[in-house]
C-alpha positions as CSV (number, residue, x, y, z in Angstrom):
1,X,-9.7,-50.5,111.5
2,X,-6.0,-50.3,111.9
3,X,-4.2,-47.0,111.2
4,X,-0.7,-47.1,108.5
5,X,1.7,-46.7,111.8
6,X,-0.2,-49.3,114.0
7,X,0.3,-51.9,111.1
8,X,3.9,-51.0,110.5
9,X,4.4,-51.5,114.6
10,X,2.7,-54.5,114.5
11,X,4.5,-56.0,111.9
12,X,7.9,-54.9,112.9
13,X,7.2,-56.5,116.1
14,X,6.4,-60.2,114.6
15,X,10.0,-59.2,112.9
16,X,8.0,-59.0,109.0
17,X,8.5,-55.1,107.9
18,X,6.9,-54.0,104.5
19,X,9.4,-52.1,102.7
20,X,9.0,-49.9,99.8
21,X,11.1,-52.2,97.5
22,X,11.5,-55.8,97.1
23,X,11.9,-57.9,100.3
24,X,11.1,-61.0,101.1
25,X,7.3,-61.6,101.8
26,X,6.0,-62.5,105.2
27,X,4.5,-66.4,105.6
28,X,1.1,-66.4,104.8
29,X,-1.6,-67.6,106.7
30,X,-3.4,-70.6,106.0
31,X,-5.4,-70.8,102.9
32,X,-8.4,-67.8,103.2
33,X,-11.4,-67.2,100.7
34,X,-11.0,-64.1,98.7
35,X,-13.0,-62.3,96.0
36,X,-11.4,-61.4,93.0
37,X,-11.7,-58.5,90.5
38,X,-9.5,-58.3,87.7
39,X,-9.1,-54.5,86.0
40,X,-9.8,-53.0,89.8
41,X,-7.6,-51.3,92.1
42,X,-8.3,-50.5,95.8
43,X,-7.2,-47.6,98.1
44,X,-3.9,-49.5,99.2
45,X,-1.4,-48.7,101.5
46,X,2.3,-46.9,99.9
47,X,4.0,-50.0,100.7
48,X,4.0,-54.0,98.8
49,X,5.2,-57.5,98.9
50,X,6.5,-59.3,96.3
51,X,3.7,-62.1,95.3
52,X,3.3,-65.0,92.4
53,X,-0.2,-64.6,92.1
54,X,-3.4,-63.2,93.3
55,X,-4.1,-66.4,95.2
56,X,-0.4,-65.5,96.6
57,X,-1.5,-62.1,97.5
58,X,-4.4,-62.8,98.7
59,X,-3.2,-65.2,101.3
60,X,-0.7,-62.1,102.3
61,X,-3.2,-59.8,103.0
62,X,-5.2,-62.8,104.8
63,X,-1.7,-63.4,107.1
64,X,-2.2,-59.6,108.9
65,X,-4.7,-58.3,111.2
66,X,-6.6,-55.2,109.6
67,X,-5.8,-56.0,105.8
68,X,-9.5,-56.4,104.4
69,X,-8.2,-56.6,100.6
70,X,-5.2,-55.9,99.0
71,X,-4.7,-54.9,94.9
72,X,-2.0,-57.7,92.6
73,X,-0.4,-55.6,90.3
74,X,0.5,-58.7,87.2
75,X,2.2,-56.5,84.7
76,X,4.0,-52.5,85.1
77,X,5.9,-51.5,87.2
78,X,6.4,-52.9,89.8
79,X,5.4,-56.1,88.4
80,X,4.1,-59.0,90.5
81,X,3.7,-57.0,93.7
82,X,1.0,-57.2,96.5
83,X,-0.2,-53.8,97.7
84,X,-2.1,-54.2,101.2
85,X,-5.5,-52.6,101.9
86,X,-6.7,-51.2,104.9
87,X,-10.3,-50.6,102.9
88,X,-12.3,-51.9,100.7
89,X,-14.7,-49.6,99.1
90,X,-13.6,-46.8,96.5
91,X,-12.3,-49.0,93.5
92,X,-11.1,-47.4,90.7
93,X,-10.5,-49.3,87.2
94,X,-7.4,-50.1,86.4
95,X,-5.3,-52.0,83.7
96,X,-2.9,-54.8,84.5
97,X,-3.8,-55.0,88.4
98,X,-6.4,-57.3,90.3
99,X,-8.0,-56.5,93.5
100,X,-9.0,-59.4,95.9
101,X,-11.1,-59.1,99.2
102,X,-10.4,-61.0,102.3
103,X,-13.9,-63.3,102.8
104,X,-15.0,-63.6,106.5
């Protein structure tokens, strides 16, 4: 497992920061499986990228060593954002979001 601040290093290192805002998402990774659940949300990390879809986020999370899932958030605020997970157990329902799980 990878801790918030070892992430954040690690990704400010390859020069792709996650902000608290909009900014522009890092490349993804090539295409990676990922299980879906729509109306779930997942213990997620206080930070997103902006995504088109859960496929989009999915691929994201997939990009960055120590994301196992990550949680789509399709309508609120904010809208069409991709909130990385460092875990993947402790899902909670929740309207207007999707949670997909990196497949190994």
């Amino acid at each position: 497992d990878i801790s918030r601040s070892t992430l954040s290093h690690a990704l400010e290192c390859e020069g792709q920061v996650l902000r608290q805002g909009p900014s522009p998402p890092p490349s993804p990774s090539p295409l990676s499986s990922c299980q879906f659940r729509s109306g779930f949300d997942l213990p997620h990390l206080n930070m997103y990228w902006d995504a088109k879809s859960q496929e989009d986020c999915c691929q994201l999370c997939a990009g960055f060593s120590g994301c196992k899932g990550a949680v789509f958030r399709f309508s609120g605020n904010p809208k069409n954002t991709c909130w990385p997970s460092l875990e993947v157990n402790g899902s909670t329902h929740m309207t207007g979001v999707t949670s997909c799980i990196i497949q190994h």
